[in-house]
N, C-alpha and C positions, 0 to 999 in steps of 0.2 A: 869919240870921233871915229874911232875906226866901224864900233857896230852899224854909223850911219851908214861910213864908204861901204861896208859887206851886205846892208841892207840894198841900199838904193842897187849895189852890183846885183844882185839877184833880181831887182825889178827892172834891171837893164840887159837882164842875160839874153833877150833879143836885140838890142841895141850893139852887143857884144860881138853877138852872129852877123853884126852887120857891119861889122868893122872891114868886112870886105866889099862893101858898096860906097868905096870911092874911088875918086879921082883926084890925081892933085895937077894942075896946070899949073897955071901965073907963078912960077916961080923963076930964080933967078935967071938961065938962059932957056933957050926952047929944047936941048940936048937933057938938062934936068929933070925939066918939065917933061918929057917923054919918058926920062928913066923910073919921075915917080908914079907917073900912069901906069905905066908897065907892070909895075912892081904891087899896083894896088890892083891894074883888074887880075893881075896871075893869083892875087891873094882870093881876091874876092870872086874869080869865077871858080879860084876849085872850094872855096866853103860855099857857096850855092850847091856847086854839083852834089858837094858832100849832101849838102841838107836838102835836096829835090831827088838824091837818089833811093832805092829801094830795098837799099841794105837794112841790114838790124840795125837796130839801135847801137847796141855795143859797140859792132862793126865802125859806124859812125861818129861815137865818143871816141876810137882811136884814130881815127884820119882826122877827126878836129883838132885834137890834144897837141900835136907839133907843130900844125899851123898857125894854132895860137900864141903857144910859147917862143916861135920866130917872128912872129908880126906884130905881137902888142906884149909892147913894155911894160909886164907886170911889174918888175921892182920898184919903174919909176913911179909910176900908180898908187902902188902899195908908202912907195917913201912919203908920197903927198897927202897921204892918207893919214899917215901918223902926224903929219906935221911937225911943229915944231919937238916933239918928243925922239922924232927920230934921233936927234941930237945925243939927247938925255940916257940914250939907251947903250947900254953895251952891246959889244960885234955880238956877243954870243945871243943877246937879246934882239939884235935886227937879224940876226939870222934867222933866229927860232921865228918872227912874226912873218917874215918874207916867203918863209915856208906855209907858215898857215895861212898867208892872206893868199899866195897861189893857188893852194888847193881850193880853200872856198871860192875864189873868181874863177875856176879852170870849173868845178863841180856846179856852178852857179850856171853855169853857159853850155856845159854838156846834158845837165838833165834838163834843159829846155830843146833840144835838138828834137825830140821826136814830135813835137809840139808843132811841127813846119814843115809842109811840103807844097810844093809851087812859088818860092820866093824868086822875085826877080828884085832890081835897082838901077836905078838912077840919076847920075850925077846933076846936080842944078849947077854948081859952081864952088871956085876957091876961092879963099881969102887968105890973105898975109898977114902974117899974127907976130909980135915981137916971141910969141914961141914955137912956130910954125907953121906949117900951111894946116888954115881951119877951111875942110873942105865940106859943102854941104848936100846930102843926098836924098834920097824918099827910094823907101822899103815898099814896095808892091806884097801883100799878102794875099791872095783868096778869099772872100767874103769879109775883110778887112777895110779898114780906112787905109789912106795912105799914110806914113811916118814917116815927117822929116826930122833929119838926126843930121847933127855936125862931127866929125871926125877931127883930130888936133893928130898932122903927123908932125913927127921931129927928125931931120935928117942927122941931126947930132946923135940919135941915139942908131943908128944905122938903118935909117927908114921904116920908122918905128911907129905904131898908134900910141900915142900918150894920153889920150884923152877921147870921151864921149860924150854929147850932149844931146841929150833928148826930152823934149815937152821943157824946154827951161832950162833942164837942171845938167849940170857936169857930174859924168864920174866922179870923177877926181876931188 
C-alpha cells in the first residue's frame, strides 16, 4: 500500500505544486470563507512565484520546502497511507515511516520544480465534503492541456491540504 501512495505521489508532484491553486468559499460563514481564501491564495501565489521565478533550482527547492510542510498535511497523508497498519505499528515504527514518507513526498515535488515555468490557476469552485472543503481548480501550463485537480482542505488540521485528486485518482 504505501509503494502505491509513494508511487502515484511522484506522478502527482505536479498536482502537489498545485496544492496552491485553490480556493475555498461555501463554507460555514462568509468571515471563514474569506479566511480560507486568504490563506489558499497567500499559499498558492507565493508557490507560483516560487515556481515562475528565475532563481536556481536549489534556490527554489528551499523556498518550496516550508511552504509545503505548513500547508499540506504530510502526516495525515502518510497515516492514510499506511492504513489500517498504522495501528499495528509501534511509535518508534510510525515515526521512522513519517520520516521517510516526508522525505520521499517533499523530494517527489521538489525535483519536479524545474520542470515549470509560466503556471498560472484557477478556481472553478467548492464543495462540502463530511471531511472538508473539496475545492476544484485547473493548472494553466504553457503548451500544456489544461488540469483539473480537486484539493481536500481540513480546517481541523489548521487549514490544511489533506488530499489531492487528479485524472480520478486521490493521493491519499
Amino acid at each position: 500500500m504505501l509503494k502505491t501512495c509513494l508511487s502515484f505521489s511522484r506522478r502527482a508532484a505536479l498536482g502537489l505544486l498545485t496544492t496552491a491553486l485553490v480556493s475555498v468559499t461555501a463554507i460555514a460563514t462568509p468571515a471563514q470563507a474569506e479566511d480560507a481564501q486568504g490563506f489558499v491564495n497567500n499559499f498558492g501565489g507565493k508557490l507560483v512565484g516560487i515556481i515562475n521565478s528565475d532563481k536556481s533550482l536549489g534556490e527554489k527547492r528551499q523556498e518550496v520546502l516550508p511552504l509545503l510542510q505548513n500547508n499540506v498535511d504530510i502526516a495525515t497523508i502518510g497515516k492514510f497511507c499506511l492504513g489500517r497498519y498504522w495501528r499495528t505499528a509501534s511509535p518508534e515504527q510510525q515515526a521512522q515511516y513519517l520520516k521517510l514518507f516526508h522525505q520521499v513526498l517533499v523530494n517527489a515535488v521538489t525535483d519536479k520544480i524545474g520542470d515549470y515555468k509560466g503556471v498560472s490557476f484557477r478556481v472553478i469552485g467548492t464543495t462540502t465534503t463530511p471531511n472538508g472543503q473539496l475545492v476544484n481548480a485547473q493548472i494553466m501550463r504553457p503548451g500544456q492541456p489544461t488540469a483539473d485537480i480537486g484539493l481536500l482542505i481540513d480546517r481541523n488540521s489548521g487549514m490544511k491540504i489533506v488530499d489531492m485528486i487528479g485524472e480520478g485518482t486521490s493521493l491519499r
